[in-house]
C-alpha positions in Angstrom: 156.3 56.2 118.7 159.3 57.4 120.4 161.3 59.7 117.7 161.2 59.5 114.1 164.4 61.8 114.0 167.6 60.9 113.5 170.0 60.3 117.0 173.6 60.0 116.9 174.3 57.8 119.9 177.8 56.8 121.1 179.2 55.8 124.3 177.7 58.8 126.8 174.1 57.8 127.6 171.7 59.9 125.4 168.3 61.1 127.3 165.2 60.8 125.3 162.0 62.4 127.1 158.9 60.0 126.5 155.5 61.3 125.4 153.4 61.4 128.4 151.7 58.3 127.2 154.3 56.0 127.7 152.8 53.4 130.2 153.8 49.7 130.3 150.1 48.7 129.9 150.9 45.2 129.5 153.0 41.9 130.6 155.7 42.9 127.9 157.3 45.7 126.4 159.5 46.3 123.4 161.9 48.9 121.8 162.5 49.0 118.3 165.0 50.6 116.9 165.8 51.5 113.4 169.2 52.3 112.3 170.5 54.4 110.0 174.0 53.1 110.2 174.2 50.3 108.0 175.1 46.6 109.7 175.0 43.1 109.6 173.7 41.3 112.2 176.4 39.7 114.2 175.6 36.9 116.9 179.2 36.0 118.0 179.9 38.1 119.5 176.1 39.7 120.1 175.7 43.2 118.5 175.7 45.2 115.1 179.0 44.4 112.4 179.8 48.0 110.9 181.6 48.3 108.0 184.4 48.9 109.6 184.4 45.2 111.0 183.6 46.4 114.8 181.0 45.1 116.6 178.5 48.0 117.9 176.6 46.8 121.0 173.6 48.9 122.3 172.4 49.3 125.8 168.4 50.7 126.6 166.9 51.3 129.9 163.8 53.4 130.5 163.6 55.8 133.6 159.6 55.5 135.5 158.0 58.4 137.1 159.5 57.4 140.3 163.1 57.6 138.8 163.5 53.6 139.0 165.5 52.3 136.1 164.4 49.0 134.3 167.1 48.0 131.7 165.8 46.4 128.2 167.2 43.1 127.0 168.5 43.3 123.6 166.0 40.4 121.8 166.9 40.2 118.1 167.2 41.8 114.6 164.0 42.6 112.7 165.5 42.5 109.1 162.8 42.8 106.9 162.1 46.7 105.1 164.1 48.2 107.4 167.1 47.1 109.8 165.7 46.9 113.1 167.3 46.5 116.6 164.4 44.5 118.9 165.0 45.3 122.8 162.3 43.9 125.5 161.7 43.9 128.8 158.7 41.9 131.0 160.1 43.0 134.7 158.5 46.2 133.9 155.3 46.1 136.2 151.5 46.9 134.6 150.6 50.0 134.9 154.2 51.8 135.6 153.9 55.5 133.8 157.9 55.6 132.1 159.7 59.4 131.5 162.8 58.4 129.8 164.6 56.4 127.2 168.3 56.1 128.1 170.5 54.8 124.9 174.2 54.1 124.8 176.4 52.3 122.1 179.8 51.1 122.2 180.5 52.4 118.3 178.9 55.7 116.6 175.0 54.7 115.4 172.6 56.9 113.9 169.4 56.1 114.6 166.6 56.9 112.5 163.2 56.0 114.3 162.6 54.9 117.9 159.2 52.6 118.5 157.8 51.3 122.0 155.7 48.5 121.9 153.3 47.0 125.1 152.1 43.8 124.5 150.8 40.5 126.0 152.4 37.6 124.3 149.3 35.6 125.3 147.4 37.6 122.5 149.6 37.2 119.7 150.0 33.9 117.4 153.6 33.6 118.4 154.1 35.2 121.8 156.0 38.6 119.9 154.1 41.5 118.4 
């Protein structure tokens, strides 16, 4: 778990420290994030319909001990009890301790909770977690 409190993010890159335990143990690694800003899923053009009608698109990269950025691919919607944002990365190598979750939007987004997933696609039924 990254945050479970709300973050307003907007267009200025928002710096979240990552618990010391952040370490991409394995082949993949996911973001999840939950927002609080209600949306439809929008696929042309990619990103987040607010009510409004704009399209919100999202940007994630994580900072390693080192200070080497690795941005996150933005991978899909999660729509089941809760609207989630799915972000992943494999050029991440094993074993790479991370420091920092970098987050911008191109609307206003409130997100509510913040998850990191390391996984090997291998081990799951259909390569996701």
């Amino acid at each position: 778990m990254i945050s479970e409190a709300p973050i307003k993010i907007d267009s200025d890159w928002v710096q979240i420290a990552l618990p010391q335990t952040t370490i991409a143990q394995w082949q993949s690694q996911e973001i999840r994030l939950t927002s609080a800003t209600p949306f439809e899923p929008s696929t042309n053009p990619w990103g987040l319909k607010l009510k409004d009608g704009s399209i919100a698109v999202l940007e994630l990269k994580v900072v390693a001990e080192e200070r080497k950025e690795y941005v996150f691919d933005f991978d899909g919607f999660a729509l089941s009890e809760s609207d989630e944002i799915l972000f992943e990365s494999n050029k991440i190598p094993q074993g790479t301790r991370l420091t920092q979750l970098k987050i911008r939007c191109t609307q206003p987004l409130v997100v509510s909770k913040i998850t990191w997933i390391s996984y090997m696609p291998s081990d799951t039924k259909t390569g996701v977690p």
